[in-house]
Structure formats: C-alpha cells, structure tokens
N, C-alpha and C positions, 0 to 999 in steps of 0.2 A: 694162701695156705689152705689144703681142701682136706676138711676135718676126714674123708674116708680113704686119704693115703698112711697108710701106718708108717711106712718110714718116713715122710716130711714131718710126722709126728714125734717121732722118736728123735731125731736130727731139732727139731722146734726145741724140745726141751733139754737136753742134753747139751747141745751146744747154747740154745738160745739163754740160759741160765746163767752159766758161768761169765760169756760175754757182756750180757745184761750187765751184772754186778759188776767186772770193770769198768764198763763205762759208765755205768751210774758213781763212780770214782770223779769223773772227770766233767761230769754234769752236776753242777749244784743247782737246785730250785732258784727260781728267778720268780720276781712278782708280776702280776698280770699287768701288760701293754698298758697304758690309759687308752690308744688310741687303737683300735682295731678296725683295719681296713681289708682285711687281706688273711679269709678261715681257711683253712684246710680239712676237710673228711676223710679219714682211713676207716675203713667198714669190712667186714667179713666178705669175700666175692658171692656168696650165695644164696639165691634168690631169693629167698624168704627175708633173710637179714638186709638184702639194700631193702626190698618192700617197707618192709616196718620200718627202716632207719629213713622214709619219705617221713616220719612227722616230726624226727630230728632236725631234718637240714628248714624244715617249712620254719619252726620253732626260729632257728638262726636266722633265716631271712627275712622272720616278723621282727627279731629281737637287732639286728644289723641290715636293714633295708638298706645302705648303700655301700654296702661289704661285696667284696668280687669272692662270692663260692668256688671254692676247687676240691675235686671229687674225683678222690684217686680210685679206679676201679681196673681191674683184673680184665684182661681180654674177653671172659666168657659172662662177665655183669655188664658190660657198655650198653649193652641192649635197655638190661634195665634201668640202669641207670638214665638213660635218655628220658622216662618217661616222668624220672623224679620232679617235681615242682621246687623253684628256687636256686638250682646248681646252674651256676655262671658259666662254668669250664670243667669239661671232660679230661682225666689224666690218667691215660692208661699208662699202667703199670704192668711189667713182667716183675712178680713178686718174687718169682724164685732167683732173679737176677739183679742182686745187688747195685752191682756196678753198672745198670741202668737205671732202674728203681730208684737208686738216691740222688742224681742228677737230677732227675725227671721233677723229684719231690723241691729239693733246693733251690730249684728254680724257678720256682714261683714265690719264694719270699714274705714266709706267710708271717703274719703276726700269731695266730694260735690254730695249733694244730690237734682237731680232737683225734683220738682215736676209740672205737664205737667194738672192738675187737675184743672178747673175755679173756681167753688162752692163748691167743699166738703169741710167740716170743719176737716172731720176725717184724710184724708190724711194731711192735712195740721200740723194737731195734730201730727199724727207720723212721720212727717218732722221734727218739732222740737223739738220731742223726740228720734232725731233717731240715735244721736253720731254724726252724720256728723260734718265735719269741717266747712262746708259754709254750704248754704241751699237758693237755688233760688225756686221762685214759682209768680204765678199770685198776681197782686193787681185786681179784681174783682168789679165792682161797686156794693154796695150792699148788696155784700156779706159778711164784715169784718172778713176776715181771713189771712189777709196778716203780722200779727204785727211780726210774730216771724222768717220770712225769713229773711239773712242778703242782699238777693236782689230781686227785685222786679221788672215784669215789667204789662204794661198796657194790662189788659184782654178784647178785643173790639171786644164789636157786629158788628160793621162795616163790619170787616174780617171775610174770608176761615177763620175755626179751624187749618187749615196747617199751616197760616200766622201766627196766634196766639204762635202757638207753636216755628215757627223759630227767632217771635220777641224775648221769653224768650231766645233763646241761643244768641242773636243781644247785649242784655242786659249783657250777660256775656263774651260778644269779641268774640264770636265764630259769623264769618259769613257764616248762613246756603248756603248750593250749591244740595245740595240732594232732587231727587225726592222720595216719596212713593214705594218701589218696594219691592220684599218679595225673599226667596230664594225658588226657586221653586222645584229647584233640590230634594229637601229635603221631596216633595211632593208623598205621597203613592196612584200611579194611577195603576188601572189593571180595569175599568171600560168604557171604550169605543175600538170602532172596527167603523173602515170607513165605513160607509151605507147610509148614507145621511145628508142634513145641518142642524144643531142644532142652535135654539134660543129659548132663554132660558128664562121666565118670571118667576119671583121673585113676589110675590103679594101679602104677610104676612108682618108685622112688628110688633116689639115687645115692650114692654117698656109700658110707662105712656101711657094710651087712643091710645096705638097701630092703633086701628079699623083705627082710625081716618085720619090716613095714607095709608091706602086702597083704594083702585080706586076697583070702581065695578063692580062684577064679567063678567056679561053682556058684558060690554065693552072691558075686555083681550080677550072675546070672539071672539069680531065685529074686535081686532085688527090684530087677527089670522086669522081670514078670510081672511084682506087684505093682510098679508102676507104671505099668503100660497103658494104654490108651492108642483108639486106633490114627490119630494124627502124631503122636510120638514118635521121635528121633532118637537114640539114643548117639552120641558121637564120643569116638575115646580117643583121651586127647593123651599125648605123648613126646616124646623127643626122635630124631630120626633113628637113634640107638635100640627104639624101645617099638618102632614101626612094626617089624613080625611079631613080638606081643600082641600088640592093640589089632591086628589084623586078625590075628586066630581069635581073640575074644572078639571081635565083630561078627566074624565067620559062626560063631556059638552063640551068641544070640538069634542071629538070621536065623537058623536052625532051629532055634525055640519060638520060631514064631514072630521076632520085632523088628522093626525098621533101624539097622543100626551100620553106620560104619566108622571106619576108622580117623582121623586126623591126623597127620602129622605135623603140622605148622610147618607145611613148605616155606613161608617166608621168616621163621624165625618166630619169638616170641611176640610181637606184635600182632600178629593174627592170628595166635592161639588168645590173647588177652582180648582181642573182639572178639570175636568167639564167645566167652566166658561172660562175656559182660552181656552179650543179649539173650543167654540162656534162662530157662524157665529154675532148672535148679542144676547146681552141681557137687558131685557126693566125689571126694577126694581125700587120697589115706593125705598124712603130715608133711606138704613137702612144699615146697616155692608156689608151684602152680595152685595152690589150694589157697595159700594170703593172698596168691594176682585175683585167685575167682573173689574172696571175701572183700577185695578191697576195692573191686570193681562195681559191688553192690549187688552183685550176683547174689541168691538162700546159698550159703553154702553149706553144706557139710563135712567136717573132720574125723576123719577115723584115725582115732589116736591109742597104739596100742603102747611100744614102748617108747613113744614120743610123750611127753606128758602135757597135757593140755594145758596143763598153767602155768606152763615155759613155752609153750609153742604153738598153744590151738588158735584155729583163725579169728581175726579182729576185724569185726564192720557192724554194719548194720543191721545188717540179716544173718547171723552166722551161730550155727552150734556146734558141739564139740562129741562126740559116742567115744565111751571108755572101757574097754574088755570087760566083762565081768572076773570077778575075783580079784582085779587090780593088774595096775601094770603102771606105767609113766616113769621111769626109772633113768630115763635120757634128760642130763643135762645140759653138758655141750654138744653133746652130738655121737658122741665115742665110745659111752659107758653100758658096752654089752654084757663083755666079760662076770662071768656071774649072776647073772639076771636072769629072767626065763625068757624062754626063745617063742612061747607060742599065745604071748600077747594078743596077735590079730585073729588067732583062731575063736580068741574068746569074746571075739565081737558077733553078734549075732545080727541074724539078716529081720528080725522082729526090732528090735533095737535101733537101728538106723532107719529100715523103714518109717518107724510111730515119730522117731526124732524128723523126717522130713516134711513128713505130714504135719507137723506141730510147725516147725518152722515156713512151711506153701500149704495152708489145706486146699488152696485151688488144686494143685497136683489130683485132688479126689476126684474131679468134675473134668468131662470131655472139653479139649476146646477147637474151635474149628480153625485157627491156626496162629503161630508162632514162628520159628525162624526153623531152618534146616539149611544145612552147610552144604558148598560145591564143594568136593574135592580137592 
C-alpha cells in the first residue's frame, strides 16, 4: 500500500475499517505459541521502512536462532530486502491482490506473524487472515486497525520509526539490541575505479507531493561550489524515473565549473548502495536512499523539511540531520500535507548544511589526492 496513492488511501480506510471490525468479530485473541518455529514479517514496501525494519528481523534472529524468517515484501522492496541480515525466505506479495496475497501468506504456516505497518488497513487485514498462531501489530491513533492482533503495542509520533518498530518486539519480550545494517557482501559492485573523492547528492523523492521534499536546484549548486576541490566528483544518484533531472543538474554543475555526473543505478539499487557506501560524503533530502547512505556508514546528511527528523532522519554512525529555519517536520505517516506549509525546503539554507557537513567530515576542508569516481 504506497502511502503517495490517494485513492489506495481513501479505499485503505473506508473500506479497510469496517471490514477490520467484522472480522475482528470472528477473531478472538489467542495466547502466545510456547513453541515458535516459524515468524512471519509484514513491513511497509518502502525503502526507508525495510532499511530500519533490518534491526527488527536481526533482534528476531538473535532472539529465535533456529526459527525459519519469512519476509513478505512487495515487488518493488525484493531488492532490499535481499540485503536484510537474518530473513530465511523471500515472499513476494501483490498487496493489492488479495486472492494471491493470502495464499502466498498461509502457506507458510507461521507460528507468529508481526506486522511492522502503522496505518494500513490492508496489511492488517492479511494479518488476521493469515493462519498465524499469534499476530502482533501497532495500535495506531486514529487509525482503527488494531481489533484483530492478539497483541498490540503503542504507534507514537513522538519516536525514530526505528523506536517504533523495537517497541512492537519490547511488547513481545523480545529486547531489541540491533542496529540497522544490511549484508553488503551480497552486494553486485564492478562500477568504481580510485580517481578521485566522491560526494554524492540525492535530490529526488518520491511518494505523496514528493516536489515538496526537494531543496532547490540552485542551491545543490551554491553547495558544490563550497565543496569543491580539484579531485572532486560530484555524482547524482537517482532512480530511472528521475534520469533527465539528475542529468540537467550534472549539465549545471559542469557549467559552474565541477566534475559532476549523473547515476542512474543501471543495475538497480544494489550499485547505487556501493556507490553510497565508498563515497567521501552524501547530502540527501528524506527519502530511502538517504537510510541505504547512513546505514552504509557513509557522513550522511538529511535534509529534513516537512519530514520531521525525529520520525524519519537518518540512523548510523556518521549521520546528521538540517532542519528549515522557522520549523517544519509536520509528516507523520507520510500523507499529512494538507494544511501545512509548503515551503519547508526553501527554508533550509545552503550556510546550514554546508557548517553541518563540515562538522560531520572536516576532511572535506582539505584537498585529497584521491578517492573513488564512478564509471557510468
């Protein structure tokens, strides 16, 4: 269910409600398995959310080492999901098709099946249609979809979605200890050669009113000025969708003067994530590929206008977060434009993410005589 289609949204709650409440009729709470062999994960399809939900499943495979993981994911997550550590078996699902979707899910015969999902009704739906023995999932404000888990824990905007996620296993006795990290190993790289320092800006996002998440063009500009140096790279990474964007802003850079071109990850997201992981720093507004740079160990940085960084901003080792001036972070689940102000990312300044990059690499201050740059 992709939070930037409005009507799967409208159809989610309107249908997904009233159905809920029947069948939570005919589902009563049952006590947890003694014996679990056999987890099931239902997670959000979208990048950021499988990313983070990797210290989830690590947590279940520390807490259940000889449990078979199954990790229902969405046509357009297999990717990432491939690189998650601990998931036994891949289970794609067409989410929007039921009458595969619950086969698919029933047939694996789970003893508990979490679901890691705040708002959808649909997943929710096929939680409690899906065999399992138990079935943990969010109670949500707002949302009524919680009647047919036999446990439940509290879904708070307050929190990191990380937090969110390790409170559902805190709920089930499991006490999470796991960072976000991916298996890297597993990763198909034959796209870089040592030539020079690679930083790497991310400047698309996808989803409901996407634009809207964009910092403007002009400014990536003003920001690579300040960072330039004459072995510097600049590479802008993006999806095929998003190719004559990152193309025209490569084309504007060059014409300012720096070494820069575009990425598309012709092989998919796996060599966009090498990539990310040998660059010197990468500046990226709130979107998937900004958790793959942070959790790659990439400096990253987040430009977080109406994403609010303390739902959403990147988690690692090296990571900051830049916040509009005058405020903004007003995105919950993902949806909540309506009423809000629209010119969030205007009010991020190119003084501001610069001093934060510098604080997080002050090597970036100092020439280096070389680093990585990408083949095409």
């Amino acid at each position: 269910m992709k939070r930037g289609s409005v009507k799967n949204r409208y159809l989610d709650r309107y249908v997904g409600i009233p159905v809920l409440l029947a069948t939570s009729v005919l589902q009563p709470r049952r006590p947890r398995p003694r014996r679990i062999a056999r987890i099931g994960v239902m997670a959000s399809p979208t990048l950021g959310d499988t990313l983070l939900n990797s210290a989830a499943v690590q947590d279940l495979r520390r807490e259940f080492p000889h449990a078979r993981i199954f990790y229902f994911a969405s046509p357009t997550s297999v990717a990432a999901v491939q690189l998650l550590p601990g998931v036994d078996e891949i289970v794609r699902l067409e989410l929007t098709k039921p009458w595969i979707a619950l086969p698919a899910i029933r047939k694996c015969h789970l003893d508990v099946l979490f679901d890691f999902t705040p708002w959808q009704r649909l997943t929710a739906f096929y939680t409690a249609l899906s065999g399992a023995k138990y079935r943990v999932g969010f109670r949500s404000t707002r949302q009524y979809r919680h009647w047919t888990y036999d446990l439940t824990a509290e879904h708070s905007h307050t929190l990191h979605e990380l937090e969110n996620f390790r409170n559902l296993l805190r709920v089930f006795g499991t006490e999470p200890k796991e960072e976000p990290s991916l298996e890297w190993s597993r990763l198909r790289d034959g796209s870089l050669q040592e030539t020079g320092r690679m930083i790497v800006f991310h400047p698309w996002a996808s989803g409901d009113r996407g634009f809207l998440r964009e910092w403007p063009v002009e400014r990536w500009i003003e920001l690579a000025s300040r960072l330039h140096s004459p072995d510097t790279i600049f590479v802008i990474t993006g999806g095929p969708s998003e190719r004559t964007k990152s193309e025209a802003l490569s084309a504007k850079l060059k014409q300012a003067g720096l070494n820069a071109k575009p990425y598309p990850g012709r092989d998919g997201l796996h060599s966009v994530a090498a990539v990310l992981q040998k660059s010197a720093l990468v500046v990226s507004v709130n979107t998937g590929i900004m958790h793959l740079a942070a959790i790659s160990g990439a400096p990253t940085v987040g430009l977080n206008g109406p994403t609010a960084s303390h739902r959403w901003g990147p988690r690692g080792a090296r990571v900051a977060s830049v916040e509009p001036r005058g405020g903004g972070g007003f995105l919950h689940f993902g949806f909540e434009y309506d009423g809000n102000p629209t010119d969030c990312m205007d009010r991020i300044t190119v003084d501001d993410v610069y001093q934060t990059a510098l604080e997080l690499c002050p090597a970036l201050a100092k020439p280096m005589k070389y680093r990585y740059a990408v083949n095409g």
